[in-house]
Every structure is written in C-alpha cells, then in structure tokens.
BABA-526408 format. One record per residue (C-alpha): residue number from 1; residue in three letters; x negated, y, z negated. Coordinates in pm, 1 decimal. Layout:
pos = NUM	code = ALA	u = X	v = Y	w = Z
...
//
This chain:
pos = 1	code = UNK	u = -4457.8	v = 349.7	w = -839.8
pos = 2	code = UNK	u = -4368.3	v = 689.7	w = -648.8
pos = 3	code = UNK	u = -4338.6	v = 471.7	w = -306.5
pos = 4	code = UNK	u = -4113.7	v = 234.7	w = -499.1
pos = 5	code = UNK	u = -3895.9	v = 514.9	w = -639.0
pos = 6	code = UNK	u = -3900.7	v = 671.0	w = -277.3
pos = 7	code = UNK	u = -3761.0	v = 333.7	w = -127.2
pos = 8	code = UNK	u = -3479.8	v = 266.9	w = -415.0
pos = 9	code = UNK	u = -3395.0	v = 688.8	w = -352.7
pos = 10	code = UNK	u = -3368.0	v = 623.5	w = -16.1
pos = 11	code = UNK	u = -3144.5	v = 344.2	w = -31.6
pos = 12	code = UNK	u = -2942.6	v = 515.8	w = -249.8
pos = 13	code = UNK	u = -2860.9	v = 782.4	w = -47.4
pos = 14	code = UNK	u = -2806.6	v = 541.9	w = 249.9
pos = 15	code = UNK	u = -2518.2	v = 381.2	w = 68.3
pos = 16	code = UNK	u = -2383.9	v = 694.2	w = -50.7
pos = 17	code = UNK	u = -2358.3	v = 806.6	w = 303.9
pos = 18	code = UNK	u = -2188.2	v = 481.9	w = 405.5
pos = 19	code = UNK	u = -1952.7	v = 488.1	w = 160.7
pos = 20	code = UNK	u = -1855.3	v = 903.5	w = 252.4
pos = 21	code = UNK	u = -1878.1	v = 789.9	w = 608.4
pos = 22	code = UNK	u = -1608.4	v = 543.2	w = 563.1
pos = 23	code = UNK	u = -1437.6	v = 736.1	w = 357.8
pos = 24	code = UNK	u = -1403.6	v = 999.3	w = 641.2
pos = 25	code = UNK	u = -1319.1	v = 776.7	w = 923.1
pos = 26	code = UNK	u = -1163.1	v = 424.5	w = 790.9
pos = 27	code = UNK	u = -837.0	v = 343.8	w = 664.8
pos = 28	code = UNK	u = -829.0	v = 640.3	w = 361.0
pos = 29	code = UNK	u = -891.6	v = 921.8	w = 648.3
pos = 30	code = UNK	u = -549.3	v = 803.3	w = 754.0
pos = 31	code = UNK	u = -294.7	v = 1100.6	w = 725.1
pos = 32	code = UNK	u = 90.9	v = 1101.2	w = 792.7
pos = 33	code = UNK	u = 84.3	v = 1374.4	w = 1072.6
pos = 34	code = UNK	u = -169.5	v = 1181.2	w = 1272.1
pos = 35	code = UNK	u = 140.8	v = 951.0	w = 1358.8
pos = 36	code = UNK	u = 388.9	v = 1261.0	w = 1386.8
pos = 37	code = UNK	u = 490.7	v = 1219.0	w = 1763.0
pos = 38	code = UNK	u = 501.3	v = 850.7	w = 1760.9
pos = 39	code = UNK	u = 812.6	v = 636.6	w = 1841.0
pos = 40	code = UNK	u = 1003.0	v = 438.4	w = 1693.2
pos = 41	code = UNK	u = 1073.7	v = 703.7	w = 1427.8
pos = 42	code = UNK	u = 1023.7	v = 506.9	w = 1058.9
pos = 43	code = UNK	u = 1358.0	v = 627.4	w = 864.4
pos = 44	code = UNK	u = 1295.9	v = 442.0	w = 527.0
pos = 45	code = UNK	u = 1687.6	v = 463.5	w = 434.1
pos = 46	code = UNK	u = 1728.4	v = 277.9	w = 707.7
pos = 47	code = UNK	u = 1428.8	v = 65.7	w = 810.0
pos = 48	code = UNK	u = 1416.5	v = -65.3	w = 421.3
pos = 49	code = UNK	u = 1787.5	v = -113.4	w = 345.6
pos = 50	code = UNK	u = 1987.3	v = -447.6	w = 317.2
pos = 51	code = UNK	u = 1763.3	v = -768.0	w = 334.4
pos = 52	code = UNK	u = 1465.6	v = -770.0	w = 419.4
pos = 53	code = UNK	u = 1181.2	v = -1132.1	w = 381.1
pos = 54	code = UNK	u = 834.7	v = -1055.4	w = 332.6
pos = 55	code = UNK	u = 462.4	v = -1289.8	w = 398.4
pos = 56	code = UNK	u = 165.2	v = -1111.3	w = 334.1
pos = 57	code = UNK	u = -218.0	v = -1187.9	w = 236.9
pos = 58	code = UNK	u = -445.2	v = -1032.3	w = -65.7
pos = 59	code = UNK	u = -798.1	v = -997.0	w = 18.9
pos = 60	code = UNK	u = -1081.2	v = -990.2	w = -272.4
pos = 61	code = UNK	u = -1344.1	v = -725.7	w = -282.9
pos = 62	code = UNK	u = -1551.0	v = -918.2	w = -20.6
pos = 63	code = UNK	u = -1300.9	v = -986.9	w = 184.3
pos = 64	code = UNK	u = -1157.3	v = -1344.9	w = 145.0
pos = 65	code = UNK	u = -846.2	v = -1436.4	w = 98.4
pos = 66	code = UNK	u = -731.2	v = -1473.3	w = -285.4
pos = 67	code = UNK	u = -352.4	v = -1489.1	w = -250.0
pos = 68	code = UNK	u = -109.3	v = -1578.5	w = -24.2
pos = 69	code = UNK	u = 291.6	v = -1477.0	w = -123.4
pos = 70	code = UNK	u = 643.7	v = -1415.3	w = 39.0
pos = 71	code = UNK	u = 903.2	v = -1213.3	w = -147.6
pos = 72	code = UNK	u = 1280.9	v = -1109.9	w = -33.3
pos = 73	code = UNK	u = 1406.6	v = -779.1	w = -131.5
pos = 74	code = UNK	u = 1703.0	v = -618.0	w = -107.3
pos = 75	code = UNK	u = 1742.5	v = -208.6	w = -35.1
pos = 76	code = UNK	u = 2052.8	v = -11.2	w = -117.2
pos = 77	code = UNK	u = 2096.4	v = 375.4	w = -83.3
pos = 78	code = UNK	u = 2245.7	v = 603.9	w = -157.4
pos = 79	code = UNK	u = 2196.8	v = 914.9	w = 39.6
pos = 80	code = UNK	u = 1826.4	v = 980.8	w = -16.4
pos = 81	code = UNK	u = 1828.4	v = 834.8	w = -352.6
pos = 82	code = UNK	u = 1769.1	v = 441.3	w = -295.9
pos = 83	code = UNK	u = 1643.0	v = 142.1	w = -518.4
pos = 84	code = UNK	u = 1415.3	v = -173.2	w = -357.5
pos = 85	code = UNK	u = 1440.1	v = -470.4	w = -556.0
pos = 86	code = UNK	u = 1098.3	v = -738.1	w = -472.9
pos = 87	code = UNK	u = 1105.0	v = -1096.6	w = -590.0
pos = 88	code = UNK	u = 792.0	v = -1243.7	w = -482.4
pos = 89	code = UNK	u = 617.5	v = -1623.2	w = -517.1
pos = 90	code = UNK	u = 287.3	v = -1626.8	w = -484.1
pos = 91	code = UNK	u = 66.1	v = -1942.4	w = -347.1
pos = 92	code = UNK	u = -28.1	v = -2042.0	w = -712.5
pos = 93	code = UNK	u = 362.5	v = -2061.6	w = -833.4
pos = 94	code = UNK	u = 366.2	v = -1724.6	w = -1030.2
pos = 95	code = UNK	u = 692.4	v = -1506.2	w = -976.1
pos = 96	code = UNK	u = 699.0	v = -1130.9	w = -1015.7
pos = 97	code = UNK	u = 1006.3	v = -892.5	w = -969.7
pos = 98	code = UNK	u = 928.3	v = -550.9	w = -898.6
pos = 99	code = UNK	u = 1257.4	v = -255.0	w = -860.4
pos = 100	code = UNK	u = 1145.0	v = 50.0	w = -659.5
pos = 101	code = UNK	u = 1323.2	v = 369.2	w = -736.5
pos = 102	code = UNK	u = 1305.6	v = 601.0	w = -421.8
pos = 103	code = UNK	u = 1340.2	v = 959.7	w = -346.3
pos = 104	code = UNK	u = 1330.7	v = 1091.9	w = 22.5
pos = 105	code = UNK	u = 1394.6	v = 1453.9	w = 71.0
pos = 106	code = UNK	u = 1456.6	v = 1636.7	w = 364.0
pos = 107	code = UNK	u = 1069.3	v = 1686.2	w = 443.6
pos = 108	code = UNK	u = 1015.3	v = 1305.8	w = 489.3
pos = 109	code = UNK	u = 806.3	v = 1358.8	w = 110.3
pos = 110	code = UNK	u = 928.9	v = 1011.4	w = -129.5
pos = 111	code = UNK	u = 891.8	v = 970.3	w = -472.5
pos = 112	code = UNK	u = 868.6	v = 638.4	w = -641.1
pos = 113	code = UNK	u = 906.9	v = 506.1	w = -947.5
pos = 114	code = UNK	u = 804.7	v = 126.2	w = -1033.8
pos = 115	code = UNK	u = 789.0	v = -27.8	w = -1388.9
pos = 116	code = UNK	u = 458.2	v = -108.6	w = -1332.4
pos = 117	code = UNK	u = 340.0	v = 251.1	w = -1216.5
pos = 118	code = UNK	u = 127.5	v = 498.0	w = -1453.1
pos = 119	code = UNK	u = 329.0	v = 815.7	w = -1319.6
pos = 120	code = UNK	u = 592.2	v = 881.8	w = -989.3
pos = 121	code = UNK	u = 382.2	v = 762.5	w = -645.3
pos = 122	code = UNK	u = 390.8	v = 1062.8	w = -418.9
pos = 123	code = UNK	u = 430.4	v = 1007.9	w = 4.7
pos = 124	code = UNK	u = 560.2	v = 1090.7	w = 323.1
pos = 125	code = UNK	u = 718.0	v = 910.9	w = 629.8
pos = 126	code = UNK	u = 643.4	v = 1069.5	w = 966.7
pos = 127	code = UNK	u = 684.2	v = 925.6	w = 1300.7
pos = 128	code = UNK	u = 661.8	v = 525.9	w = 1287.2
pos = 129	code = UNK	u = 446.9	v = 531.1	w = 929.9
pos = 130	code = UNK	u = 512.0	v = 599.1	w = 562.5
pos = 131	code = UNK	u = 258.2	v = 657.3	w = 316.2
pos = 132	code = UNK	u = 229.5	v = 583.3	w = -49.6
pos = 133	code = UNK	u = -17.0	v = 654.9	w = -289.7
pos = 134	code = UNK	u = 41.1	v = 566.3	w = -618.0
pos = 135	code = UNK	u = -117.0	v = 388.3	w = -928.9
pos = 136	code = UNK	u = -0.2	v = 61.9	w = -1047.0
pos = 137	code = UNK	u = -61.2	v = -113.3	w = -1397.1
pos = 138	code = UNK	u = -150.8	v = -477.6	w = -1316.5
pos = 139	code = UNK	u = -50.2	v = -733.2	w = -1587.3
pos = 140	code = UNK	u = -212.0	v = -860.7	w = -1888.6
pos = 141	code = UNK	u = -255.4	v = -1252.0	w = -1709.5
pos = 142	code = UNK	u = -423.8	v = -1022.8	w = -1400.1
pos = 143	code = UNK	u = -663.7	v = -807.1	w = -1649.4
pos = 144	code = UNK	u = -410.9	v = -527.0	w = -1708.9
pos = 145	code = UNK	u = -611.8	v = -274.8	w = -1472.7
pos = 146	code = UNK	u = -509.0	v = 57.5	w = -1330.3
pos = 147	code = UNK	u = -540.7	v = 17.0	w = -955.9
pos = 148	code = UNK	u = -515.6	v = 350.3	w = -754.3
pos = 149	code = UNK	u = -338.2	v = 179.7	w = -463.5
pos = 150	code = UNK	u = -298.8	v = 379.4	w = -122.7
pos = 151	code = UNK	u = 35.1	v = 188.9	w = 94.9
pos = 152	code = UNK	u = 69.7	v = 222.6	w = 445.9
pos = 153	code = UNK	u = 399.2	v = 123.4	w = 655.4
pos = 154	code = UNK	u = 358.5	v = 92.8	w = 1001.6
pos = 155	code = UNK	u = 709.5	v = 41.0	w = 1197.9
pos = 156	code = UNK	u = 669.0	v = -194.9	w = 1475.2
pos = 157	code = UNK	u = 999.5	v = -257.5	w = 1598.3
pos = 158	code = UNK	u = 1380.4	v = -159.4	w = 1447.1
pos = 159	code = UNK	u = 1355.1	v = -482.7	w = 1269.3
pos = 160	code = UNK	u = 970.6	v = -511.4	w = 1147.4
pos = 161	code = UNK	u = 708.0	v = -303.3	w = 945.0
pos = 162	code = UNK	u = 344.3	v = -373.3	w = 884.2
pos = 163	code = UNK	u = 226.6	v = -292.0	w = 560.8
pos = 164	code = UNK	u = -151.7	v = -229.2	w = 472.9
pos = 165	code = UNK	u = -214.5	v = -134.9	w = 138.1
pos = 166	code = UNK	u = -610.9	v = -68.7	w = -73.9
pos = 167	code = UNK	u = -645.2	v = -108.2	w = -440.4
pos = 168	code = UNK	u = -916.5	v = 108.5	w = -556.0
pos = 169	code = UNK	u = -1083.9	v = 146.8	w = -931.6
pos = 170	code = UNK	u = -1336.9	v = 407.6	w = -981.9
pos = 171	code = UNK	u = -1299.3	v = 488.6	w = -600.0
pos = 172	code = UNK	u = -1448.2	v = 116.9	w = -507.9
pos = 173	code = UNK	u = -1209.9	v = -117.3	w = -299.1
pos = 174	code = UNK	u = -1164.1	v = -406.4	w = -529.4
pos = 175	code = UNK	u = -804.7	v = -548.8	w = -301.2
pos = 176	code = UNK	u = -646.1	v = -502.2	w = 31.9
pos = 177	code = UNK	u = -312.5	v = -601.2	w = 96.1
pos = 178	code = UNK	u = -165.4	v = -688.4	w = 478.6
pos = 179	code = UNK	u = 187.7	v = -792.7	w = 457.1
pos = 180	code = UNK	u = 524.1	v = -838.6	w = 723.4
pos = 181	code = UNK	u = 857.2	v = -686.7	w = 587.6
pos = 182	code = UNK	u = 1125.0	v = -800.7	w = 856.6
pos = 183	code = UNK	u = 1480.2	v = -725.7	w = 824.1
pos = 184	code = UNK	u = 1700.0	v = -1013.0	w = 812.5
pos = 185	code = UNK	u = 2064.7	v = -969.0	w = 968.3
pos = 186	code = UNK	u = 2336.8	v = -953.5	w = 702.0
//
C-alpha cells in the first residue's frame, strides 16, 4: 500500500509541476511590456473603430474544435471613451449581440464593461498587443458559468488583429478562442 501511495504522490506532484510550469512559460506568462518596443503600435481607438468582420474558432478542453462563428462589429469613440457593438452567428445558427463599453486612459490601461461581465475587465495595450482579463457570465442554454477569460490582441497589420483568448474555471482551461478581426473600408 505505501509503494502505491508513493506512486499516486508522485504523480501528483508531477502534474502539479506541469501545470505551474505552464503556467510560468505558456500563453498566461504573457505580459503587456514584453511587446513594449514592437511595431506597428496597437492604438485600440483606432485599430477597433468603424467596421470591422470577424471568423474565429472555439476549442474544447481537449483541444477540438466545438464552434466555428463570424460576427461584424462596429466601433465608435469618443475620445478615450468608446463602445464595440458584436453580432455574431455561430456554426449551429445561434446569434448573440454583445456591446463593449471601453475606457483607455492615457497609460494604455482599458476598462470594459460587457452585459455579460461579473465586474469592469481590467487591461492594457502596449506596442502591437492589448490585453484583457476579465470574467464573463455565459448563458443559461451554455450552463450559465463564470469563465475567468484572459484576451489577447495581437496587431498584425493597420487593417488586421489576431485575437487569442483562454476561458478558465477554477484555474483549469476549459476554452480557447483564436479569432481574425479585420477592418473593412467604410
């Protein structure tokens, strides 16, 4: 019985150790100064304002694909108070509108507000990324969850962002979200 209790001990603290490790160096070690110096310079007043059509991917925990959606949305500002409306379709038929409420002061920190958020999201744009971390309410017909949700922007070009976002609950990745946001000229 000891050696038994050894092994599953063991074990334990192997997958602990993973789990810190990747912690430490994967996606959630990210910060925003680590893309302070790079160009082009993300400016989300500009970079998320007028129309902009979005395709993106959800991943399950194991990392197939569940979902598949586009969405338009619209940005307006005004000074460094903005609002981004999201009308998505997803692969299955549903439809779900989403209105960001944005702050951006002077620092590069935002605030957002969503609906569908338990408190204000807190981030930072720096360089060619912006980063969001926030906690979102999923609805009822999706389990009504609390996801901690960590967003990442990634500016490619003047016209295109990457955006790589990890739902989270109790700290375990149960959702990753890869999506293109590509202004569309007005």
């Amino acid at each position: 019985m000891t050696t038994l209790l050894t092994v599953l001990t063991g074990m334990a603290l192997m997958l602990a150790l993973l789990a810190l490790m990747q912690r430490l160096r994967g996606f959630g070690a990210q910060k925003p100064s680590d893309y302070a110096g790079l160009e082009p310079r993300i400016d989300i007043r500009q970079h998320l304002s007028g129309p902009i059509r979005c395709e993106g991917v959800i991943y399950g925990p194991l990392g197939r694909v569940t979902s598949r959606f586009t969405a338009n949305m619209e940005g307006r500002w005004d000074g460094n108070r903005g609002v981004l409306s999201e009308h998505f379709t997803y692969d299955s038929g549903t439809k779900q509108d989403r209105e960001w409420r944005l702050t951006l002061g002077n620092d590069g920190a935002i605030k957002a507000e969503a609906d569908d958020l338990t408190r204000t999201g807190q981030g930072q744009q720096e360089g060619s990324a912006v980063c969001l971390n926030y906690t979102i309410r999923l609805p009822e017909s999706a389990g009504g969850h609390a996801l901690q949700v960590t967003d990442w922007m990634y500016l490619v070009d003047d016209k295109t962002i990457i955006n790589r976002s990890q739902f989270r609950k109790f700290g375990i990745k149960v959702a990753e979200l890869v999506a293109t946001m590509r202004k569309i000229d007005a």
